[in-house]
C-alpha positions as CSV (number, residue, x, y, z in Angstrom):
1,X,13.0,-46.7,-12.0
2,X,16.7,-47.0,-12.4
3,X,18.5,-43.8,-11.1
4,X,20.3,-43.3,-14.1
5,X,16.7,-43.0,-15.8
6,X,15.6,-40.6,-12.9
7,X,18.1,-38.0,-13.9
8,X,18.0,-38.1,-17.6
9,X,13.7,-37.6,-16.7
10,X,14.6,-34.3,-14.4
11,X,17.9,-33.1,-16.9
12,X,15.3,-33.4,-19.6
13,X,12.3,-31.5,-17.9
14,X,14.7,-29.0,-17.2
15,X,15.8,-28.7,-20.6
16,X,12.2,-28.6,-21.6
17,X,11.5,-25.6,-19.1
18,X,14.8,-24.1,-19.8
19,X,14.2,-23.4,-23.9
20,X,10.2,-22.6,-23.6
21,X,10.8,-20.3,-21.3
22,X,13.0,-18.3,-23.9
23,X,10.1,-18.2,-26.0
24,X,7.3,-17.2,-23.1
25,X,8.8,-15.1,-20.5
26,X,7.2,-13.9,-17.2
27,X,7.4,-9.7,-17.9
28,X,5.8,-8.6,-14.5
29,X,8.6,-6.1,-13.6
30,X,8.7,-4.9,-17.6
31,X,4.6,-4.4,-17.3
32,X,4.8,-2.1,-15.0
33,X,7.5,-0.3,-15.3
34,X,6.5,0.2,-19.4
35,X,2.5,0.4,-19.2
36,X,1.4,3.9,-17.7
37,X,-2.1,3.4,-16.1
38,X,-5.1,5.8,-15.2
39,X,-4.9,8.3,-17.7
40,X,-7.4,10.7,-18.0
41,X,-9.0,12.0,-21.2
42,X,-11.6,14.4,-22.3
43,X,-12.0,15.5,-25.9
44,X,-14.8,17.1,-27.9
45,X,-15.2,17.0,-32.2
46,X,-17.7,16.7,-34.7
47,X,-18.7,13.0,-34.6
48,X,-18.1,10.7,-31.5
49,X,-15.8,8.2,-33.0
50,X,-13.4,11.7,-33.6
51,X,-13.7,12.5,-30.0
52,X,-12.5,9.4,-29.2
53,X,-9.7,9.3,-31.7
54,X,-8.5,13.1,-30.6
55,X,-8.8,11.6,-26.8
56,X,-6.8,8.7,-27.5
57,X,-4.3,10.8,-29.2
58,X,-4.0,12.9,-26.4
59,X,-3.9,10.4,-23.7
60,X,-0.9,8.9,-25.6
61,X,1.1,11.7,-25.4
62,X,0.1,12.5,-22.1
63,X,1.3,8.5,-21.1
64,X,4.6,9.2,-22.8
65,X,5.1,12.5,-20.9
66,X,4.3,10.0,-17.3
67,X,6.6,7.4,-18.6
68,X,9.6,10.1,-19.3
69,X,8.9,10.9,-16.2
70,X,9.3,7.8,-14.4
71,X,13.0,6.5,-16.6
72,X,14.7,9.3,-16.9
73,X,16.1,12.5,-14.6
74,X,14.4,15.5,-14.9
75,X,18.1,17.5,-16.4
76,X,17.6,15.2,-19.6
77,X,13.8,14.6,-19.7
78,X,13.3,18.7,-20.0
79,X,16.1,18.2,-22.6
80,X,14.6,15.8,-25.2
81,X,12.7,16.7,-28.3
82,X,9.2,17.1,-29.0
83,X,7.8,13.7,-30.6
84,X,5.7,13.0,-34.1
85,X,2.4,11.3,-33.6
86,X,4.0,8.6,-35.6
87,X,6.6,7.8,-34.1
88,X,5.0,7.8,-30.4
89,X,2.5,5.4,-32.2
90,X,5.7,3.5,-33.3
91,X,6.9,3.3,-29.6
92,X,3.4,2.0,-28.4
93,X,2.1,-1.7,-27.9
94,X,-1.2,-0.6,-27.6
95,X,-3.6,0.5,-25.5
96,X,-6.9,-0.4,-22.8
97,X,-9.8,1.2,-21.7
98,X,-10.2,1.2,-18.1
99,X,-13.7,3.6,-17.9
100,X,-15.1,5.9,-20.6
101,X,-18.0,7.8,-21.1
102,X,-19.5,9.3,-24.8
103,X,-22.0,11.5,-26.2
104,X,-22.4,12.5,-29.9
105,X,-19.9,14.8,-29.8
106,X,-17.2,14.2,-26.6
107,X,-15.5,11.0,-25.5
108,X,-14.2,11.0,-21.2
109,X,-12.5,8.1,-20.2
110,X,-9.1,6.7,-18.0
111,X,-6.8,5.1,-20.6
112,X,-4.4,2.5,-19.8
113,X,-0.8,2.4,-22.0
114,X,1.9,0.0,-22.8
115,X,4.8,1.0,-23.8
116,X,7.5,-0.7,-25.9
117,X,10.5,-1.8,-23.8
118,X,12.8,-2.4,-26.8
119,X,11.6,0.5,-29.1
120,X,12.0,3.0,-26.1
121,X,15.4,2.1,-25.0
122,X,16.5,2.1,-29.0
123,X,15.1,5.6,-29.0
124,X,17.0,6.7,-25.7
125,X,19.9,5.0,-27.3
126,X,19.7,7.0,-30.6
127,X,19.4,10.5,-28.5
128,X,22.3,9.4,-26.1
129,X,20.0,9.5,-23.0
130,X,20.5,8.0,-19.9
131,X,17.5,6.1,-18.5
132,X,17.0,3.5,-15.2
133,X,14.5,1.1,-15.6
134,X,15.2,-0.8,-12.2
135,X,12.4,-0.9,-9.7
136,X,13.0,-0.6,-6.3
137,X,11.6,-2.6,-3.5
138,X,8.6,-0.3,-1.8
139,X,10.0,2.2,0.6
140,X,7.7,3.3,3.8
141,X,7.1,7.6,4.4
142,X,7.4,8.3,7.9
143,X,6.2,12.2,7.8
144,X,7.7,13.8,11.3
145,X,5.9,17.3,11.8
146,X,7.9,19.5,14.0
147,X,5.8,22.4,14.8
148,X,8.1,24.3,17.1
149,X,7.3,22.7,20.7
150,X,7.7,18.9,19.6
151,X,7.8,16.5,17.0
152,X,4.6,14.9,15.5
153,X,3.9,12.0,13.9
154,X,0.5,10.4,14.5
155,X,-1.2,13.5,16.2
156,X,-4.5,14.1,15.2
157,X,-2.8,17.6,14.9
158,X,-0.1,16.7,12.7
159,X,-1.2,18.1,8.8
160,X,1.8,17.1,7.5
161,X,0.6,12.9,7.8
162,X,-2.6,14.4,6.4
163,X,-0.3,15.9,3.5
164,X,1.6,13.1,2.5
165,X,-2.6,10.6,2.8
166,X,-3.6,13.2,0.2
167,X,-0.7,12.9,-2.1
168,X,-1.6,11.3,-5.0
169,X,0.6,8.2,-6.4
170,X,3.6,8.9,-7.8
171,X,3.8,5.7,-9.9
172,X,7.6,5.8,-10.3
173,X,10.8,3.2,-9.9
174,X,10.4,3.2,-6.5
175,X,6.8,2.7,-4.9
176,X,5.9,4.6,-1.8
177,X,4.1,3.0,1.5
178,X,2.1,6.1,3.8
179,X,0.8,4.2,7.1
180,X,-2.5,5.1,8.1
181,X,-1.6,6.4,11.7
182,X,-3.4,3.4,13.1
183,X,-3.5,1.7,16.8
184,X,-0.6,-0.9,15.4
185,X,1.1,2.4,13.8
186,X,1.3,3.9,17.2
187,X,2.4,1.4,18.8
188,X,5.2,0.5,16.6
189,X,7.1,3.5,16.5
190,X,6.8,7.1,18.5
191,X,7.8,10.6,16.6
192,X,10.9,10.8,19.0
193,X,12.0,7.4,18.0
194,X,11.5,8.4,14.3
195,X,13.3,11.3,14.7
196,X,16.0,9.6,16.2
197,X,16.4,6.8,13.5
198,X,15.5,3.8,15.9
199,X,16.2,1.4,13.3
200,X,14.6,-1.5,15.3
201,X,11.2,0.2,15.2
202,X,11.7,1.7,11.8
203,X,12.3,-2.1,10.8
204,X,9.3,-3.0,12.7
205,X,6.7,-0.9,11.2
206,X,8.5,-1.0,7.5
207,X,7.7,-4.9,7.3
208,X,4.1,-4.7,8.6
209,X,3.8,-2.6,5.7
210,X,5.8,-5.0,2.9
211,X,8.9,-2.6,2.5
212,X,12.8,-3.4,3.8
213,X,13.6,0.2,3.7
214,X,12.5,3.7,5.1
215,X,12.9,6.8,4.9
216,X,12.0,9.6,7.3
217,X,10.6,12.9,6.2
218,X,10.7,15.9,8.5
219,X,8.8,19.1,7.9
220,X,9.4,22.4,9.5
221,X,8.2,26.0,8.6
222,X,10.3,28.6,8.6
223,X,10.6,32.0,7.0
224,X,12.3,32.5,3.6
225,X,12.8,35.9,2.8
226,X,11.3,37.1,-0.3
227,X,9.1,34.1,-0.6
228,X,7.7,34.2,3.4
229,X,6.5,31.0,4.4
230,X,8.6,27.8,3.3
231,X,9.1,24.5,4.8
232,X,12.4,22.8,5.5
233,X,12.6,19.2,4.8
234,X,15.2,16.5,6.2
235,X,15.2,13.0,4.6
236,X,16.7,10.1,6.2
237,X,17.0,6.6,4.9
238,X,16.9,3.4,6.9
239,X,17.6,0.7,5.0
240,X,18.0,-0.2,1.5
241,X,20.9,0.9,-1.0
242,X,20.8,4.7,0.9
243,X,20.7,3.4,4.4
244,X,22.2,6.4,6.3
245,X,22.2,9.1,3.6
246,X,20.4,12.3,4.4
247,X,19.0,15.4,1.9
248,X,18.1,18.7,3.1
249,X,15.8,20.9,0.7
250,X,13.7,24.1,1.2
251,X,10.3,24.3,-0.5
252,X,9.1,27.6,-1.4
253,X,5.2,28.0,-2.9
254,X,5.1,27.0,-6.4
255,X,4.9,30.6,-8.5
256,X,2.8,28.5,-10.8
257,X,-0.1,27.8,-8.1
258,X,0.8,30.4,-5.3
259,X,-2.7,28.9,-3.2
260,X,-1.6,25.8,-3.7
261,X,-1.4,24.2,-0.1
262,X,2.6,24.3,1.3
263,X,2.8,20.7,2.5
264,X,0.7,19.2,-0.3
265,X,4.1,21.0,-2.3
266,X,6.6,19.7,0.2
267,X,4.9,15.8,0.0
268,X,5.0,15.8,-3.9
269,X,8.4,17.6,-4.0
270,X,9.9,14.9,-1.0
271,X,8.8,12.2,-3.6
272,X,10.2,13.8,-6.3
273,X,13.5,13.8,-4.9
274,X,13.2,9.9,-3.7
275,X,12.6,9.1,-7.2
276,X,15.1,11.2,-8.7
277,X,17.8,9.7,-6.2
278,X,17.0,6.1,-7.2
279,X,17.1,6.8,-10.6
280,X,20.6,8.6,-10.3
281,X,21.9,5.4,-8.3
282,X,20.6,3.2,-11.3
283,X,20.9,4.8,-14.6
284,X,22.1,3.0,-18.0
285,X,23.9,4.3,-20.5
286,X,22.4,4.5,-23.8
287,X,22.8,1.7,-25.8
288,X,25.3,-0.2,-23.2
289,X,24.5,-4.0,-23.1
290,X,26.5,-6.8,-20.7
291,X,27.1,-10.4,-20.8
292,X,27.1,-12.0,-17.8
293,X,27.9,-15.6,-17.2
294,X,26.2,-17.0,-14.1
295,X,26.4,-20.4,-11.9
296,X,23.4,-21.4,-11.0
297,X,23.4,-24.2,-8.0
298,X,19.5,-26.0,-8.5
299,X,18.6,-27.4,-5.1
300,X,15.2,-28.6,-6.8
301,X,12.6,-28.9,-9.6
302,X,11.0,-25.9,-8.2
303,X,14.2,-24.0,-6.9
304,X,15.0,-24.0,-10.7
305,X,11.5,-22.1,-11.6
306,X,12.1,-19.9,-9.1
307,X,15.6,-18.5,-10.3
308,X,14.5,-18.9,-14.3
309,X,11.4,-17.1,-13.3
310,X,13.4,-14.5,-11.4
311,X,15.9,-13.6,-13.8
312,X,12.6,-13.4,-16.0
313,X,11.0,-10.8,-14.1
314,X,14.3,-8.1,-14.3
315,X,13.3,-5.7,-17.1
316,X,16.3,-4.8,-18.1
317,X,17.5,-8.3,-18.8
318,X,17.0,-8.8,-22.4
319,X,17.9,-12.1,-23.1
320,X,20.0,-15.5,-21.9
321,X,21.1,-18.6,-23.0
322,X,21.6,-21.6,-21.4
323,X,25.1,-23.1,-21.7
324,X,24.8,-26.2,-19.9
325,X,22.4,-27.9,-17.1
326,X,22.4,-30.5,-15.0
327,X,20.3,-32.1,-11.6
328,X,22.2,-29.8,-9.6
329,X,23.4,-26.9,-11.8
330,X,23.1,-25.0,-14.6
331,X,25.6,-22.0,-16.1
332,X,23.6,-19.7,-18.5
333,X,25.0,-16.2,-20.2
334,X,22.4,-13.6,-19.7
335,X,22.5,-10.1,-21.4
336,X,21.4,-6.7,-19.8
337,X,20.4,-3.2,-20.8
338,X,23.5,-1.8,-17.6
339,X,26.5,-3.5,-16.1
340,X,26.5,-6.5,-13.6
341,X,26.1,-4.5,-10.2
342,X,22.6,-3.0,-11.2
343,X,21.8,-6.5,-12.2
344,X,22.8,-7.6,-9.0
345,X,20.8,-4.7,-7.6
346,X,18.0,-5.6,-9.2
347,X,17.8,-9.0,-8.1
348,X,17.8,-8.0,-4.3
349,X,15.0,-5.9,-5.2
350,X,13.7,-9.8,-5.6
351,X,15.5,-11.3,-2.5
352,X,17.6,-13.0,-5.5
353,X,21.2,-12.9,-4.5
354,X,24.0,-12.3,-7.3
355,X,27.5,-12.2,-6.2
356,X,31.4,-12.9,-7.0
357,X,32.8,-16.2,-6.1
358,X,36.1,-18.1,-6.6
359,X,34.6,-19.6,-9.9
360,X,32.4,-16.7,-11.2
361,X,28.9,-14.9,-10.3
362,X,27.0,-17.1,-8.4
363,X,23.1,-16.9,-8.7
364,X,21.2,-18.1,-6.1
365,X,17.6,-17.5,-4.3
366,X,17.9,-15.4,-0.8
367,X,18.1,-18.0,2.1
368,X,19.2,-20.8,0.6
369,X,21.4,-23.5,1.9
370,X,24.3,-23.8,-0.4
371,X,26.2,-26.9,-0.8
372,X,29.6,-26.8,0.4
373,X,31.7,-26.3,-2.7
374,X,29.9,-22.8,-3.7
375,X,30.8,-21.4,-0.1
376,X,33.7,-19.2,0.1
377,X,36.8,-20.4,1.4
378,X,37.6,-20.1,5.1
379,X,40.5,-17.7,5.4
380,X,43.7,-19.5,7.1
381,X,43.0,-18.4,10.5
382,X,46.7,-16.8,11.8
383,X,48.6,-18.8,13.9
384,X,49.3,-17.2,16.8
385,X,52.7,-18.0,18.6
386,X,52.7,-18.9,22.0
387,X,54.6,-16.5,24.0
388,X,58.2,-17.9,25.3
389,X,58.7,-19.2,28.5
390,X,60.5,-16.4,30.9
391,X,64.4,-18.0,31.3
392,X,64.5,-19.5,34.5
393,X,66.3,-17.8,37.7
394,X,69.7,-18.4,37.2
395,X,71.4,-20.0,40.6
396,X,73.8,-17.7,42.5
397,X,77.6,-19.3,41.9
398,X,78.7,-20.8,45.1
399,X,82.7,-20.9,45.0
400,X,84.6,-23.2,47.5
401,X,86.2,-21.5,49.6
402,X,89.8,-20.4,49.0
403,X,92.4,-23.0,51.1
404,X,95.5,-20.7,52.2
């Protein structure tokens, strides 16, 4: 086949990909973040298929309370108004039943619900709330015990590891990685070496458990006054957005459940606060929308895939267009709920790179080999002058001598 024939065959394929893709996009990142799963529902009423209407109902609003939760920070979510029925059925796709149990008169079961992206973030936009929606890649809990005489970490002793394996899921923006306190566990990292940040062995036990970023929580009691026993937590990241940024918070017992256990407090208010701190670093303002145009070098059929299937997966992209394509690159306008640097931040999340060059945002997978014309400019390296030559000795004047 003639090469001329090769290339209209792939510029056409990639046309073909390019516009039914538009229609049938990949919504991982958009599932997740928008479905709330696991919820758990009991209701009693007169006939069964009541109880199960009342349940479902009530799971709904429950799911919408998780989701609230999981968008937007807790000074605006306590903030926002009390929802009709309708209109939380208006902002629903639907609706899945992962378990359930009836009688004649009661209906138990764990509900799963999704969400409408677009109808939620049309509501946020009509109250003026700001929301994030961009998930963060996981994030490993190193939970340091210091117990007055020395740090622990995998100790059999340690209940504050026990604490944080107890803790139920948080099911936020940023998903949380406990290790198990293992053999490969111990010999990855020690509590002093924790304590002290060792980034190479924070590294090394973060990637055996999927996540490019850490964070270290300590846990000491001390005494608090009025409220007695409290427990004083550090957080340090390693890695990721926060890399180096520390929080220090005292957690007093919950007045709400005073026998609640201390550290089980401390675990679920340390998570808290790494949500919270993501969502702070990524929030969109209501109703704010950005066109973006992007160079996209294609290196092959399925480097293509990859990036369309990519930009796919970013929730808060809402749509693109494609502006022009060829075998070896495409420019394409693509619109998002935020501005370009939390697109950009999203796409890391991905190992997707997005970045400023010379001839506009350059989109490209993580470890590619870029052809020379998309690389940046070597800077003029300065010239540097050789130093001068000393002057030479000058030779002592030697007169004749004087004839009388």
């Amino acid at each position: 086949m003639p090469d001329v024939c090769r290339l209209s065959l792939f510029v056409i394929m990639l046309l073909a990909l390019t516009f039914s893709g538009n229609v049938v996009r990949a919504q991982s990142d958009t599932d997740r973040i928008f479905e709330v799963r696991g919820v758990s529902v009991d209701a009693q009423a007169a006939t069964a298929a009541q109880a199960q209407a009342q349940a479902i109902g009530e799971g709904r609003r429950q799911a919408w309370g998780r989701l609230i939760n999981r968008l937007v920070p807790k000074a605006q979510a306590s903030a926002l108004p009390p929802l009709s029925s309708d209109l939380l059925v208006g902002l629903t796709v639907g609706y899945e039943v992962a378990r359930e149990r009836t009688s004649d008169v009661r209906y138990l079961g764990s509900l799963n619900f999704r969400f409408n992206p677009l109808a939620v973030r049309q509501y946020f936009a009509s109250l003026g709330v700001a929301y994030a929606e961009v998930a963060s890649q996981p994030m490993l809990i190193l939970p340091v015990y210091n117990n007055g005489s020395k740090p622990l970490l995998w100790d059999e002793e340690s209940p504050w590891l026990a604490a944080w394996l107890d803790r139920p899921n948080a099911n936020g923006l940023v998903p949380v990685a406990v290790p198990y306190g293992d053999l490969a566990d111990i010999r990855d990292i020690t509590a002093v070496q924790a304590v002290l940040a060792d980034r190479e062995a924070i590294m090394t036990i973060a990637a055996r458990y999927g996540a490019e970023q850490a964070v270290v929580v300590s846990a000491r009691p001390i005494s608090s006054g009025s409220a007695g026993q409290a427990i004083e937590l550090n957080l340090t990241y390693v890695g990721g957005i926060a890399d180096g940024q520390s929080l220090v918070r005292t957690v007093t017992p919950d007045p709400a459940n005073p026998d609640a256990d201390l550290l089980s407090v401390a675990a679920r208010t340390a998570t808290s606060e790494i949500q919270e701190a993501w969502k702070t670093e990524n929030l969109i303002s209501p109703g704010f929308e950005t066109r973006v145009t992007v160079i996209v070098p294609i290196t092959s059929f399925d480097n293509w895939l990859e990036l369309r299937k990519g930009l796919d997966q970013v929730s808060s992209v809402s749509r693109r267009e494609l502006l022009r394509i060829s075998r070896n690159e495409a420019l394409m306008d693509v619109w998002i709920n935020g501005d370009v640097d939390q697109l950009a931040l999203a796409l890391k999340q991905k190992d997707f790179i997005l970045m400023e060059s010379q001839d506009g945002w350059l989109f490209y997978k993580e470890g590619t080999d870029l052809p020379e014309r998309y690389l940046p400019e070597p800077s003029a390296a300065p010239v540097l002058m050789e130093p001068a030559a000393p002057p030479a000795s000058v030779a002592p004047l030697v007169l004749p001598p004087l004839v009388q």
